[in-house]
C-alpha positions in Angstrom: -4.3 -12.4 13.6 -2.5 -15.5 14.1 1.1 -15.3 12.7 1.6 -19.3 12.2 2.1 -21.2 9.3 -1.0 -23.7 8.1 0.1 -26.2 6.1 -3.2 -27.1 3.4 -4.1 -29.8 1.6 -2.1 -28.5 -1.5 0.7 -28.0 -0.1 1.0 -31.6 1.5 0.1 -32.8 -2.4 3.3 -30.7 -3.3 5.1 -32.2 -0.8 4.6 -36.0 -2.2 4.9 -34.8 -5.9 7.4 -35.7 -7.7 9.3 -33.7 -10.4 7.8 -35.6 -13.0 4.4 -34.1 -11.8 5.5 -30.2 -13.1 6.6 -28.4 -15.7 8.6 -25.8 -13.6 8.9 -26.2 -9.6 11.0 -24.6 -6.9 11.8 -26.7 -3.8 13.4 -24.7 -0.6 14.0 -21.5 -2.6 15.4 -19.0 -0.7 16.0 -15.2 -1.3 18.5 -12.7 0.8 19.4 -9.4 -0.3 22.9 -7.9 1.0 22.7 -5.7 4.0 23.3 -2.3 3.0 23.6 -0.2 6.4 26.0 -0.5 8.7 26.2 -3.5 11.1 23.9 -5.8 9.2 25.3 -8.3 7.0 21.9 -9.1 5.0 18.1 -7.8 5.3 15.8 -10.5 6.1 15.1 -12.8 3.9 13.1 -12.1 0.8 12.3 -16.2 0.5 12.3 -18.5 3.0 12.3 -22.0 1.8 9.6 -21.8 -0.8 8.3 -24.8 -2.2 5.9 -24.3 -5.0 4.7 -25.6 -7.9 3.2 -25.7 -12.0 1.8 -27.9 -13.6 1.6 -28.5 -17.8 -1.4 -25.9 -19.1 -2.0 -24.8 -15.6 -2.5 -21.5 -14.2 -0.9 -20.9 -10.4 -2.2 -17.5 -8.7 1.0 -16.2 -6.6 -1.3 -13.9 -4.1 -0.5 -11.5 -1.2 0.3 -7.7 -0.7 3.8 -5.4 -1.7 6.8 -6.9 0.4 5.0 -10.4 0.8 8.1 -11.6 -1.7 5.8 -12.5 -4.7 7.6 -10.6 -7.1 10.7 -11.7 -5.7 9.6 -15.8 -6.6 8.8 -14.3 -10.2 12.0 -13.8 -10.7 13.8 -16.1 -9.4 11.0 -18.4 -11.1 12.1 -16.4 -14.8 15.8 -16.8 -13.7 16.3 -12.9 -13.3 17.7 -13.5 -10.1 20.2 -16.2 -8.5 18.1 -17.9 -5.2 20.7 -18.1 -2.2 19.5 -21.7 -1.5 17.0 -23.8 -2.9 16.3 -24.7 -6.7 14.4 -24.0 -9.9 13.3 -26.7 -12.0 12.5 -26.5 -15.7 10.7 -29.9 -17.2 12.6 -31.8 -14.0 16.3 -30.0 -14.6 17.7 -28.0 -12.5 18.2 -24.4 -14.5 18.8 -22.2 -11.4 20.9 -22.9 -8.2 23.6 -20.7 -6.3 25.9 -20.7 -8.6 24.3 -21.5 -12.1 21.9 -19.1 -12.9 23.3 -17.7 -15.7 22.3 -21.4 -17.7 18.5 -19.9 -17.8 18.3 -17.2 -20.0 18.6 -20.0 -22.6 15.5 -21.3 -21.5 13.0 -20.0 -24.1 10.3 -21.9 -22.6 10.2 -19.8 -19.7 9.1 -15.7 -20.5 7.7 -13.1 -18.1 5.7 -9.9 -19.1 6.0 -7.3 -16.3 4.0 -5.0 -14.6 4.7 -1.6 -16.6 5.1 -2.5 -20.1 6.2 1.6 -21.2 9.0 0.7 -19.2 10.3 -2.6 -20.9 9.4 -1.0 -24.4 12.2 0.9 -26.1 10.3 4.2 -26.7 12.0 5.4 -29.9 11.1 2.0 -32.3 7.7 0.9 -33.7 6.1 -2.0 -32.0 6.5 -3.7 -35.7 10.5 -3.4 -35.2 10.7 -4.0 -31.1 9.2 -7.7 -32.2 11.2 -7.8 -35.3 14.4 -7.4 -33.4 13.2 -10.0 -30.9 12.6 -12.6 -33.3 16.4 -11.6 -35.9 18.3 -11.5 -32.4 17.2 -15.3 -31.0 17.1 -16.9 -35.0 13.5 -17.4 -34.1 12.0 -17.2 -37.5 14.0 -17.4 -41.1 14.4 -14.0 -42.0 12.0 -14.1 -44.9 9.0 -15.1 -42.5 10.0 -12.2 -39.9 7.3 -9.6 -41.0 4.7 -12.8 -41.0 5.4 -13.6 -38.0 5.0 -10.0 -36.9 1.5 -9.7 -38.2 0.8 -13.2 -36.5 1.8 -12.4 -33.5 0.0 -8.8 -33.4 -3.0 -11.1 -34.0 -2.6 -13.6 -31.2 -2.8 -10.6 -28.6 -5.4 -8.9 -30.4 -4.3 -5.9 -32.4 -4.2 -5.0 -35.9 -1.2 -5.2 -38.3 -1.3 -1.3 -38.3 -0.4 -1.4 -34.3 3.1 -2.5 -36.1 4.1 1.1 -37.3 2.9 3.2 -33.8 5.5 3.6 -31.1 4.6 2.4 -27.3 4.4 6.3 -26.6 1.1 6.1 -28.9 -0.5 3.3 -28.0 -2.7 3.0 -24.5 -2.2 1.1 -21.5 -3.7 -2.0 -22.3 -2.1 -1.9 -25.6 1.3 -1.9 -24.2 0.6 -4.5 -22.6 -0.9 -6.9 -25.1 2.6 -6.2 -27.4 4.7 -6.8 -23.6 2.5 -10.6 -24.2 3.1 -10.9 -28.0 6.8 -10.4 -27.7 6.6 -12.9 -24.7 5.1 -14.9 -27.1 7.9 -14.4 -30.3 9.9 -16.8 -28.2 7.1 -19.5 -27.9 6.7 -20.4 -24.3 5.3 -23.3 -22.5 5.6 -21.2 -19.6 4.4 -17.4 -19.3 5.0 -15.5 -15.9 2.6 -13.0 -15.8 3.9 -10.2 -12.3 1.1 -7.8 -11.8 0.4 -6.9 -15.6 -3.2 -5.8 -14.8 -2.8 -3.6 -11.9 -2.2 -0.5 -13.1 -5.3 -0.9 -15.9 -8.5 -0.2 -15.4 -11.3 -2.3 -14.7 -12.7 -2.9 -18.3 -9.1 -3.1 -19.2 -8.1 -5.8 -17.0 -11.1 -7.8 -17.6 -10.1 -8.4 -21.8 -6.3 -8.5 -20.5 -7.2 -11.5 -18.6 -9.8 -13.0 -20.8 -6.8 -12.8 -23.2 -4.4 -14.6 -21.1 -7.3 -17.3 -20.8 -7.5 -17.8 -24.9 -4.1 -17.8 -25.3 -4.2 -20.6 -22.6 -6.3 -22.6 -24.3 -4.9 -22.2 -27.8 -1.1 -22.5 -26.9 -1.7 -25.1 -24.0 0.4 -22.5 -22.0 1.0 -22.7 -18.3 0.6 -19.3 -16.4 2.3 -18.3 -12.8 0.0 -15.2 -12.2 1.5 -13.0 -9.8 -1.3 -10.6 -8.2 -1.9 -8.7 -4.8 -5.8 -9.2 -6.1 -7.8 -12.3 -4.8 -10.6 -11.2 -7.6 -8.0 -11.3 -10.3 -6.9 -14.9 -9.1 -10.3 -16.3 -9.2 -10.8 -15.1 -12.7 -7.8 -17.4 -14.7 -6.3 -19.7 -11.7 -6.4 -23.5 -10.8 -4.5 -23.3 -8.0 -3.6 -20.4 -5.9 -0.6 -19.9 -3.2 -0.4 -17.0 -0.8 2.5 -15.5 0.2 3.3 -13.7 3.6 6.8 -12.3 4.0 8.6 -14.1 2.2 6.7 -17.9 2.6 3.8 -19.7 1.2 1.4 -19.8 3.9 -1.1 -21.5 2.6 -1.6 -23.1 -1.3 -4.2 -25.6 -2.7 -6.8 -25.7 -5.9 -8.2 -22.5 -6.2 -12.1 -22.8 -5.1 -10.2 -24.5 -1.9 -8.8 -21.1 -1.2 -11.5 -19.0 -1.9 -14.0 -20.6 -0.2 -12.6 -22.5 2.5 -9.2 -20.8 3.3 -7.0 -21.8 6.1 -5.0 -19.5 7.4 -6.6 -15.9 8.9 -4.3 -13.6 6.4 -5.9 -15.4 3.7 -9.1 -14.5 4.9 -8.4 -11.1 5.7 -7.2 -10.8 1.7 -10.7 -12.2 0.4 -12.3 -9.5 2.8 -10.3 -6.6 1.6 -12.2 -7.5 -1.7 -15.8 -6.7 -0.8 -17.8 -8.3 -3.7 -15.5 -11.4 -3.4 -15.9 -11.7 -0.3 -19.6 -11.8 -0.2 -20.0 -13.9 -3.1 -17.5 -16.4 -1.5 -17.2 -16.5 2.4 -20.3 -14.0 3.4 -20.4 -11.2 5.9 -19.4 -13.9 8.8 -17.2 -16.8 9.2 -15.0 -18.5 6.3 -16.6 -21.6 8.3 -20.4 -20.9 6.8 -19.0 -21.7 3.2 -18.8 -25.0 4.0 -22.3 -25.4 5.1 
């Protein structure tokens, strides 16, 4: 399989954007962890000049397999971690640089809901006072509209007001999750970074997961970066879809571009490691015969 980088049609369109076009963009981001053994001063890089885009009410599929640096650009994305070069972009200012990260976190626009929502869930309150707490902490409601907005925000991920007196420990996995999206959602977003928060469900599970993402979408006019190692779970939600390959975008464009006409051999060999994608999309032979 051919190692070299294929520049798509996306990726020239990112190229000649301009920072008016998105709502949050990173231009030559890159990512390098401190050496930790003897003799090496770093490991190699995590992100290597990553140019990517979203646009307003758009959903951007970050795709490729553990260690391709995906989770890695989340962060940096979310401002959880300071880039060593490059830039982050929120609404066309600059919110993360060497050097000023640390201006982000009061960027409410920008939220990411992580991969294992037990963890992120203090295990000893009731979901009712882990969003309560969110909202009195940030002055996101008046305090007299805080149990309200509790009970309207259990609603937007689909769950009952009585979900607000269980702790995480009692509710299931894809319950977890949907309160991970609601308190996301306290702060309200333009912008929700969502890093592998299906993967550990299963199938039935990820399907209303994602279908809730989509109405949530559509109601909030919210823009989604979904970060997956799943080309079945990009086609469901994305417009646009970039692959990543240690540490660079390989190849990026509109999402049916991808999918059935990708570029770049690792992006085909992801679409065959999903059988029933893979047949729908590029058959049993050649990427080339779904273009015919």
């Amino acid at each position: 399989m051919s190692g070299e980088r294929v520049e798509s049609a996306g990726e020239t369109e990112q190229k000649h954007a301009t920072s008016a076009d998105w709502m949050l963009e990173c231009r030559g981001l890159t990512k390098v962890y401190p050496g930790f053994r003897r003799g090496t001063g770093s490991h190699p890089p995590a992100l290597k000049d990553v140019t990517v885009g979203v646009r307003r009410g758009e959903c951007l599929g970050l795709v490729g397999e553990s260690g391709s640096g995906k989770t890695t650009l989340a962060n940096c994305l979310a401002g959880l971690l300071e880039p060593s070069a490059g830039a982050v972009a929120y609404l066309g200012e600059i919110v993360s640089a060497p050097g000023i990260t640390r201006r982000f976190p009061r960027v409410h626009g920008i939220q990411i809901v992580f991969q294992d929502p037990a963890s992120s869930l203090n295990p000893r309150r009731t979901v009712g006072s882990v969003l309560a707490e969110i909202i009195k902490v940030h002055s996101l409601k008046p305090k007299g509209e805080m149990e309200t907005r509790v009970r309207e925000l259990l609603a937007m991920v689909g769950l009952d007001n009585e979900m607000a007196r269980r702790r995480p420990r009692q509710l299931s996995g894809g319950q977890q999750q949907r309160v991970a999206i609601a308190r996301a959602l306290a702060f309200e977003p333009r912008l929700v970074i969502a890093d592998e928060i299906v993967s550990a469900l299963d199938a039935s599970v990820q399907a209303q997961i994602l279908n809730l993402l989509a109405d949530l979408r559509e109601q909030l006019g919210l823009a989604i970066v979904l970060v997956t190692h799943d080309m079945s779970v990009a086609r469901h939600l994305c417009d646009r879809i970039a692959v990543m390959r240690a540490g660079q975008i390989i190849e990026q464009g509109q999402a049916d571009q991808v999918l059935l006409a990708p570029v770049h051999p690792y992006t085909q060999e992801l679409l065959r490691a999903v059988p029933r994608l893979a047949s729908a999309l590029i058959g049993p032979g050649s990427p080339d015969q779904a273009r015919g």
